[in-house]
C-alpha positions in Angstrom: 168.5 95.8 55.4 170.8 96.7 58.0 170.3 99.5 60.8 172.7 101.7 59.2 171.3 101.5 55.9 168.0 102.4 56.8 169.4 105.2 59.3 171.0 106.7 55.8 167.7 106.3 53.8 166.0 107.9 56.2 168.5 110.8 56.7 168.9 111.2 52.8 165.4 111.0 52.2 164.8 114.2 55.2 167.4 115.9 53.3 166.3 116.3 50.0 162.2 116.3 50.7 161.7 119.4 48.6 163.4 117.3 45.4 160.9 114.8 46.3 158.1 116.9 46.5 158.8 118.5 43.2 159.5 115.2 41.5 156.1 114.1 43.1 154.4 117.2 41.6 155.8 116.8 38.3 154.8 113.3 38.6 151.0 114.6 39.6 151.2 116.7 36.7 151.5 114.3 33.7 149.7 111.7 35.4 146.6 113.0 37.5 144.7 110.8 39.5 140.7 112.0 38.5 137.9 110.1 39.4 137.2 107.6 36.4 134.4 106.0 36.5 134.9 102.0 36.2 132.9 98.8 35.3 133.2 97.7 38.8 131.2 100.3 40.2 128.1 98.9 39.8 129.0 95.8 41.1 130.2 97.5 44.2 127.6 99.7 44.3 124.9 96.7 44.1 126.9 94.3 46.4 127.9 96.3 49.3 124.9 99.1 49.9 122.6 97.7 47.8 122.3 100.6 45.3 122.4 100.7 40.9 124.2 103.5 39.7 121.5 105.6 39.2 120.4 105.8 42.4 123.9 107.1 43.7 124.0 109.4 40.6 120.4 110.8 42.2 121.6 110.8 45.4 124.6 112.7 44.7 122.3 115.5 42.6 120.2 115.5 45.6 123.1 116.7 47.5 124.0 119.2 44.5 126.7 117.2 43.2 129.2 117.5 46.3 129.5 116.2 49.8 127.1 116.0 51.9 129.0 117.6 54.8 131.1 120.4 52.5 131.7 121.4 49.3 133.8 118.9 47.9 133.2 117.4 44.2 134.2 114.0 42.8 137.9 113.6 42.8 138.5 116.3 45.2 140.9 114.3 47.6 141.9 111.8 44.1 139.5 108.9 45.3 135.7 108.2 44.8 132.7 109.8 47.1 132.1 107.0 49.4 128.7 105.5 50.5 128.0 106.7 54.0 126.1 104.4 56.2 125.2 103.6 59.9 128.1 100.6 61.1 125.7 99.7 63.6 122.8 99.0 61.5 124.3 95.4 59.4 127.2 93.9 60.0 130.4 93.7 58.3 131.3 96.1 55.9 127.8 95.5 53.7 125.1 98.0 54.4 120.8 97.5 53.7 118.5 100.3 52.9 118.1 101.3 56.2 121.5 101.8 56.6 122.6 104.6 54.0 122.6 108.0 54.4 124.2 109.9 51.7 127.7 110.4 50.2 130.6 111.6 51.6 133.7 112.6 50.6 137.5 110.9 51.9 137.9 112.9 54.2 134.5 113.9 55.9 133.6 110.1 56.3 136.9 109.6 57.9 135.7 112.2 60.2 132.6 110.8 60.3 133.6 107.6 61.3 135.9 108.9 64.2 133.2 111.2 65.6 130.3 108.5 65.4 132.6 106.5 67.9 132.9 109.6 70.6 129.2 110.2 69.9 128.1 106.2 70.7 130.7 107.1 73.9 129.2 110.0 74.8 125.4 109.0 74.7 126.6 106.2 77.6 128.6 108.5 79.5 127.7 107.1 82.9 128.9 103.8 81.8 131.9 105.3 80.5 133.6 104.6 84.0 133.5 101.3 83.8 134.1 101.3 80.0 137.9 100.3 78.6 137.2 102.4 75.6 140.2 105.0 74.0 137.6 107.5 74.7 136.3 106.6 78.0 140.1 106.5 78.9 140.8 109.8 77.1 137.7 111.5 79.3 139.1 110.1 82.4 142.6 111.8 82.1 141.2 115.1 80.6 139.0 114.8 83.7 141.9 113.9 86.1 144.1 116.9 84.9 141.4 119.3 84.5 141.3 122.4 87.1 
């Protein structure tokens, strides 16, 4: 595609973004995205945190049938509760025992994820000098420009 195509795609497509976002509601409408339990689950379940069904059924009752972190239900955010557990513990993306902690919705273990790597920053913060992390960077110019 051309440069001048894709300049009119992108300006047709700014122009009429309600009509798409109504079109993409009606869409939602006759065609919502639940949570549907699957035969892969298990599997999944087993192979990655080492955990049957059940035990992420009794987990999830544990935590009254929501998020751990806030009150968000199966199919909330249109995709599965996920398994959260400690990235430092195994790795990969495959967790043991040890490593689970409970389960989290989309959007909280997103969150989760990006705070655990300002936390791990943090806790070294003396070695953050020398460190070429985005958060040792990101201290350094907050530091720089602060008053």
């Amino acid at each position: 595609m051309n440069r001048h195509r894709a300049g009119y795609f992108k300006e047709y497509y700014a122009s009429h973004a309600l009509e798409h976002k109504i079109a993409q509601e009606k869409y939602d409408a006759k065609h919502p995205r639940v949570h549907i339990p699957d035969s892969s689950q298990g599997y999944r379940l087993t192979y990655l945190y080492k955990w049957t069904v059940e035990q992420y059924n009794e987990q999830l009752a544990l935590q009254g049938g929501h998020c751990a972190l806030c009150p968000a239900v199966q199919g909330t955010h249109k995709r599965r509760m996920a398994v959260d557990h400690d990235h430092t513990c195994c790795k990969g993306q495959r967790a043991c025992e040890k490593c689970r902690r409970g389960i989290l919705c989309a959007n909280c273990n997103r969150m989760l994820g990006f705070f655990e790597v300002i936390l791990r920053d943090a806790m070294v913060f003396p070695y953050l000098v020398r460190s070429a992390s985005w958060t040792a960077r990101a201290l350094r110019y907050l530091q720089r420009y602060s008053g």
